[in-house]
N, C-alpha and C positions, 0 to 999 in steps of 0.2 A: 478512801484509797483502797482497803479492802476487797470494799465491794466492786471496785471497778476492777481489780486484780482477778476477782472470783470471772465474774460476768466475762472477762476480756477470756482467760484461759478454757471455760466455758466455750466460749462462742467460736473458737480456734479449732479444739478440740471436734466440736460435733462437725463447723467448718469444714476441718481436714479430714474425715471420715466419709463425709457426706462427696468430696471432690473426688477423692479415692475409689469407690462405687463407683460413680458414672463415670471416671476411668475402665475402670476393671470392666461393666457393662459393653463399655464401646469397644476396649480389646477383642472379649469375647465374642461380640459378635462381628469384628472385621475378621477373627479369623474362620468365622462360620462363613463368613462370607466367601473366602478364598477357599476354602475345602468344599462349599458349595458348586462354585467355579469348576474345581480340580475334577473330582464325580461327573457333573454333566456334561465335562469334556469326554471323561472316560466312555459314559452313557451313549455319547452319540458315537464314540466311534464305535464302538461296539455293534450299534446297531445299525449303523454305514454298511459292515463286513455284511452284518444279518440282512440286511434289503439287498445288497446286490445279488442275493442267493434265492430271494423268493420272485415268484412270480408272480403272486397277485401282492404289489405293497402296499396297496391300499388296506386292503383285509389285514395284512401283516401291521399295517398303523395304525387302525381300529382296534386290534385284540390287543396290541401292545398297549396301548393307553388304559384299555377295558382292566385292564393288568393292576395297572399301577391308581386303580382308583381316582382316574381322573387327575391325579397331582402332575402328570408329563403334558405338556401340551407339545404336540407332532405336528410338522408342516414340512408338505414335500413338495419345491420348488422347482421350475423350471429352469434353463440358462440364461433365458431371456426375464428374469424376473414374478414371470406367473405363478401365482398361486395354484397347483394341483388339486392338494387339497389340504385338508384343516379337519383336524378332529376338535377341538372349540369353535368355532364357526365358518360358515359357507363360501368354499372357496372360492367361487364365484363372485361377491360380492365384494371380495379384498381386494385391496391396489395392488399394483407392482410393487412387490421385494426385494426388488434388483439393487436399491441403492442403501437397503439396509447393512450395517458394517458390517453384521457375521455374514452376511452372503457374501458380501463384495468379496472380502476376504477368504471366506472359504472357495469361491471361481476362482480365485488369481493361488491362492496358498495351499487348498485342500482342506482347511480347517480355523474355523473362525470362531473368535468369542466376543460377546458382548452382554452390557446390563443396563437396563433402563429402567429408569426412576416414576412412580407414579404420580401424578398431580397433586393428589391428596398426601402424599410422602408415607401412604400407610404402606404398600407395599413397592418393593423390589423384583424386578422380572428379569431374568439368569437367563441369555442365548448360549448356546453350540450349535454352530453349523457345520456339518461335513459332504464333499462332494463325494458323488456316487461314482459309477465306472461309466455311467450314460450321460456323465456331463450336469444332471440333475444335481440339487444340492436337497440332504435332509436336514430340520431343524428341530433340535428338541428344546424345548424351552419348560422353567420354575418357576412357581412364584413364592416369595418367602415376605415376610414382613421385615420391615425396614430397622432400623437403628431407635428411630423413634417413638415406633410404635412397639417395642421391644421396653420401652423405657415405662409408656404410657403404663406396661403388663407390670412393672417392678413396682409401679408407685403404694401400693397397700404394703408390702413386703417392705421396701424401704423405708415408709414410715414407721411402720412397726419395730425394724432394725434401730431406727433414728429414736424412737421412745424409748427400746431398753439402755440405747449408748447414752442418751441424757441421764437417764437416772446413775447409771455407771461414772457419771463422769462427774456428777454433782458432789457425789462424796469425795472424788478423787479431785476435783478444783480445789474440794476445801480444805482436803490437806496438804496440798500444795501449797495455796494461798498461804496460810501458814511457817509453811518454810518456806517460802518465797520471802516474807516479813521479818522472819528471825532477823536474819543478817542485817537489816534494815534498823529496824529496833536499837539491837547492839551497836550500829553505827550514830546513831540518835543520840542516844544515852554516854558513846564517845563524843561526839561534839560538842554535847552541854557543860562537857568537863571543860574545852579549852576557853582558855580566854582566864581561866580561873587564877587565883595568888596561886595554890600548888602546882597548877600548870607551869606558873611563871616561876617557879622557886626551881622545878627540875628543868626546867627548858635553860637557864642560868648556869645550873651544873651538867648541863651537856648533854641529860637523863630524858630523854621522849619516851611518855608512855605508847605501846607496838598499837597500832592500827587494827582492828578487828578486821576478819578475815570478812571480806568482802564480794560481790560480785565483778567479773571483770570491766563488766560496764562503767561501774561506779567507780571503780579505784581509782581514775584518777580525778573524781571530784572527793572523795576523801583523802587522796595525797595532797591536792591544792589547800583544804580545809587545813588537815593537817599542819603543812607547810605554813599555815598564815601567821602563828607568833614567830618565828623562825625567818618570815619577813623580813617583819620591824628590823632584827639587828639585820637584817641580810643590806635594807634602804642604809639605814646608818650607815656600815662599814664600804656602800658604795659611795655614798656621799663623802665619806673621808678621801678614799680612790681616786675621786671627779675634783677634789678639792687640787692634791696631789699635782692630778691631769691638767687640770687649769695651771695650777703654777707651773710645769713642764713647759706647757702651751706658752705659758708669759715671758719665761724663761729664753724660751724658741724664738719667739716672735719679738726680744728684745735684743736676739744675737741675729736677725733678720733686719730690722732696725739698724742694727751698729755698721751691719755689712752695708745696708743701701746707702747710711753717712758717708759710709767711707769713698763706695763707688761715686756718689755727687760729690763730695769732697773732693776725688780724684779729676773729676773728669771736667769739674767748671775750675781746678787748679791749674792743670793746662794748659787754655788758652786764656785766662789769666794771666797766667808767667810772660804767655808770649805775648799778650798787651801789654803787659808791665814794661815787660824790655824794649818794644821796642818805641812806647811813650819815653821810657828814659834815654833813648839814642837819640830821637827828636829833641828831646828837652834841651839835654847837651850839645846839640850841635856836631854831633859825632856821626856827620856824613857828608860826602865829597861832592854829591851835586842835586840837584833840583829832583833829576831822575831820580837818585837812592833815597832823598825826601817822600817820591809819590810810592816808589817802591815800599818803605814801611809803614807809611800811610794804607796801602792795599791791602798789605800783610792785617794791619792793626783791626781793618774793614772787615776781613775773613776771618778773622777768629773772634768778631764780636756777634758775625753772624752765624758763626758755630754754636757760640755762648747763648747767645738768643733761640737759639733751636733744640739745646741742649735742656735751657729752663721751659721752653716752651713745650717739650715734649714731655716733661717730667711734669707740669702742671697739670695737661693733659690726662696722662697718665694716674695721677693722683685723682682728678675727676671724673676717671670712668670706674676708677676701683672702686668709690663712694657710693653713697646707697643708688638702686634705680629710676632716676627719677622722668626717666624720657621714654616716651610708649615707642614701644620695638615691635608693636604690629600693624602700622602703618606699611603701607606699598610704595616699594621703591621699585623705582625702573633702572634696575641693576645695568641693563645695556644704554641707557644713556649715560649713566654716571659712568662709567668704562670707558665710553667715547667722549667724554668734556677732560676724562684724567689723561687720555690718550693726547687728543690736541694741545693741554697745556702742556704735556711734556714731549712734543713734537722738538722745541730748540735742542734739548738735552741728545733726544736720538737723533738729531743732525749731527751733532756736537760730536757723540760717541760711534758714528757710523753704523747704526743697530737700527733694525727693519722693524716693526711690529707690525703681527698679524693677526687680524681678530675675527672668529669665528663666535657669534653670537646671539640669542634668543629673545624673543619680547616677554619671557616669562617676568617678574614682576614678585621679590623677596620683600619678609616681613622685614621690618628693622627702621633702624634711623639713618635717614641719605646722608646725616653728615658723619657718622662717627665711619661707615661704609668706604665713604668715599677717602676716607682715613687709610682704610684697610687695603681698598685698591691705589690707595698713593706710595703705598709703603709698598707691597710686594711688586707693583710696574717700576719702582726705582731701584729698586735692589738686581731686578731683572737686567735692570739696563749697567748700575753701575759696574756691576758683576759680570760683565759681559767681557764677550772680547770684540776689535774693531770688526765689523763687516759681520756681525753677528744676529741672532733672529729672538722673539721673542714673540708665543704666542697666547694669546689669551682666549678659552674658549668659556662656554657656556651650556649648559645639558641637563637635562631634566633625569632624576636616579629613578630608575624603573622599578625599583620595591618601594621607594616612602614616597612621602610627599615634600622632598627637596630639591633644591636646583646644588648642580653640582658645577664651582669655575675653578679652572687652572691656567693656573701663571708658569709657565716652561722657558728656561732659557737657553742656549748653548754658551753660557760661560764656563766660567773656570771651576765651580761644581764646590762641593763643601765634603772634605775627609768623612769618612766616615765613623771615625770617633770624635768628631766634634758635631756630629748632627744632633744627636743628642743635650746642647747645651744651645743651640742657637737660640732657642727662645726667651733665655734669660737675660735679664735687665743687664746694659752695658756690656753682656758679652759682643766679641766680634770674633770671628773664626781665625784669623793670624792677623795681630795687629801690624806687625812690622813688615808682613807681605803686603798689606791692604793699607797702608801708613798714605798714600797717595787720593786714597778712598774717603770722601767726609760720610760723615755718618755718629750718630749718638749711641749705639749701639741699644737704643731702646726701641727701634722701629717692630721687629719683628715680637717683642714683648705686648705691646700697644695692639696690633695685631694678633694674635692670640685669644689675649682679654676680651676686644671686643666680640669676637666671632662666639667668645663662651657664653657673652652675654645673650648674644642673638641662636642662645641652642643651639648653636652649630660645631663645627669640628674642622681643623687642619690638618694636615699631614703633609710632611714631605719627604720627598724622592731625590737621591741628589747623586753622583758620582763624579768624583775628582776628573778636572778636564775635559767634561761632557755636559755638563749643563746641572740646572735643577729644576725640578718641579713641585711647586706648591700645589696643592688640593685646596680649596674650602668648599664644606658643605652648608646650606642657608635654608630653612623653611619657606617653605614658596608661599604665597601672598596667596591665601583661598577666601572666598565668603565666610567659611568656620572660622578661619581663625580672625576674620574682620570681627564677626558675631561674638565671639569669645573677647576681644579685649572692650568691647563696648557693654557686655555685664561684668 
């Protein structure tokens, strides 16, 4: 580990010395480049002023060059592009320079710049052009070496730099290295202590010996370390907690218990009573004609089929809370099931003069068609009983434009549900005002049953309701895809 501490800081070290150079290199020479630029802008205009003044410019562009040792290359252009002349080679023999950028630029502007790069990338060639007062344009042009070939000149230099920084850096890794391990060490030499009897004898009295001063990297795997006898009691004294919790829970859930006895207690006591009575008015002959005979005969009929709907929804109910045993990724065709609950309860919306209207899609929800068809039996009945005469109900169907669900609502124009009672409708045997609704059958466990299953099928409800306006249900259902056919068959 050392060595690889040595070697890593090492190789970082020369690394980032060595990036920094050819940095600093490339600065250097972009801004050589741009004060390059800046001067042989200067240059030609200067010497724009000085040609418009001579008369022979040619000899004036010859002596000037003769001047500067050959490093100016001079080219005096015509409007139309021609080459005049050329002090590097024969003007005659050059193309048109018409559509070179510092000309074009200097005919339209008066002064143009540009630079072009050599094939071989060893040099850089630097344009100014400037128009004259006769329409002609002059060009002075540099050549400088490039970026690269500026780097190719440093490579002895920079090796050389690189050979003193290694040795420089060799002594300096290794004492580093060094105290880069102290702290390490001493963390070592703490850990071998824990776990120990006097670990455990002062960690009992409360006493933690202090954590050696660390890196910040490290601290918090030497706090975890740390921390691990201090664990053990930590799981204990949670496991006491969870004991605690659980009995809480049992506790809860056996004052949940008492209350759901009481609610089935109450609610199959009821029509109970009222079979009882009115079996004993029969029994006794304690009725005046045939008619009041069939009359409590009716009576005895409806509250046995209350009682039968009441055990039957509560069986139910108890069977879908139990473990999951029916694949809920199977494809339903939501829009026919809507339409078979629709026709079977065509009598009822004769009966209560209520319209249904169904706006609906061939999309096709994960789930089980029968527990479903539960779900659309309950909320299309509630719709209608809830209703007022000559009233509407609509059912739609819609695909949600962020996930991958279908989205149906059950809407009515009934009589609507207060707004502090929205919040309880969902619970077992509640009903919203019994003694309003005393006209209304119903178990109060429809919209319960309802709920559950939709939880099952990852879905969601919600409802909208305002007093003497109506209500609307939501439910949301995972749409029926290939992924998720593929997903319940691994």
């Amino acid at each position: 580990m050392k060595k690889r501490i040595y070697l890593s800081l090492l190789g970082i070290s020369v690394g980032a010395i060595l990036i920094t150079l050819l940095f600093i290199t490339y600065g250097f020479f972009k801004s050589a480049q741009k004060q390059t630029t800046t001067m042989l802008s200067d240059i030609a205009s200067v010497m724009a002023a000085k040609a418009d003044e001579e008369e022979d410019l040619i000899a004036f562009l010859r002596d000037t060059a003769r001047s500067s040792d050959k490093r100016l290359r001079l080219t005096w252009i015509s409007q139309s592009g021609a080459v005049l002349y050329e002090t590097d080679y024969d003007a005659g023999q050059m193309e048109n320079h018409g559509n070179r950028p510092e000309v074009t630029r200097a005919l339209k502007e008066k002064a143009g710049i540009a630079t072009r790069q050599s094939t071989t990338l060893n040099h850089i060639t630097y344009y100014a052009a400037h128009r004259l007062k006769d329409g002609s344009v002059l060009r002075v042009a540099i050549k400088q070496k490039t970026v690269y070939a500026a780097y190719y000149q440093l490579i002895p230099y920079l090796l050389l730099l690189l050979f003193l920084l290694i040795v420089a850096c060799l002594a300096v890794a290794d004492k580093l290295t060094r105290s880069l391990l102290r702290p390490l060490t001493e963390t070592a030499d703490y850990m071998r202590l824990l776990g120990t009897k006097q670990l455990a004898e002062e960690e009992s009295k409360g006493l933690m010996p202090k954590p050696p001063e660390t890196y910040p990297e490290l601290k918090p795997l030497v706090d975890k370390i740390t921390d691990q006898s201090q664990t053990i009691q930590n799981y204990i004294r949670t496991l006491e907690e969870d004991k605690e919790t659980i009995q809480r829970i049992s506790r809860e859930q056996e004052v949940l218990r008492r209350e759901f006895t009481a609610n089935v207690t109450h609610e199959l006591k009821t029509p109970l009573t009222s079979i009882r009575g009115f079996a004993e008015i029969l029994s006794a002959g304690m009725f005046k004609s045939k008619d009041d005979a069939a009359h409590f005969g009716e009576l005895i009929g409806n509250e046995s089929k209350r009682l039968l709907e009441l055990i039957n929804s509560i069986l139910f109910l108890t069977r879908i809370e139990g473990p999951e045993t029916k694949d809920l990724h199977v494809a339903v065709n939501l829009k026919a099931l809507i339409e078979s609950v629709a026709s079977f309860m065509q009598p009822v919306l004769n009966e209560k003069e209520v319209q249904l209207h169904l706006r609906l899609t061939d999309d096709k929800v994960c789930g089980d068609s029968e527990m479903l068809r539960e779900v659309v039996m309950n909320l299309i009945d509630n719709a209608i009983k809830y209703n007022r005469p000559a009233g509407h109900v609509y059912v739609t169907m819609e695909r949600d434009r962020q996930r991958p669900y279908l989205i149906m609502t059950v809407q009515d124009t009934g009589i609507g549900i207060p707004r502090d009672k929205q919040e309880r409708v969902f619970e077992r045997f509640y009903r919203v005002d019994a003694s309003r609704n005393k006209k209304i059958s119903g178990t109060g466990l429809g919209l319960s049953i309802v709920k559950h299953i939709i939880e099952q099928h990852h879905g969601t409800i919600t409802l909208e309701s305002a007093e003497n306006f109506g209500t609307k249900m939501t439910v949301t259902l995972p749409l029926y895809t290939e992924a998720a056919a593929g997903q319940a068959d691994s």
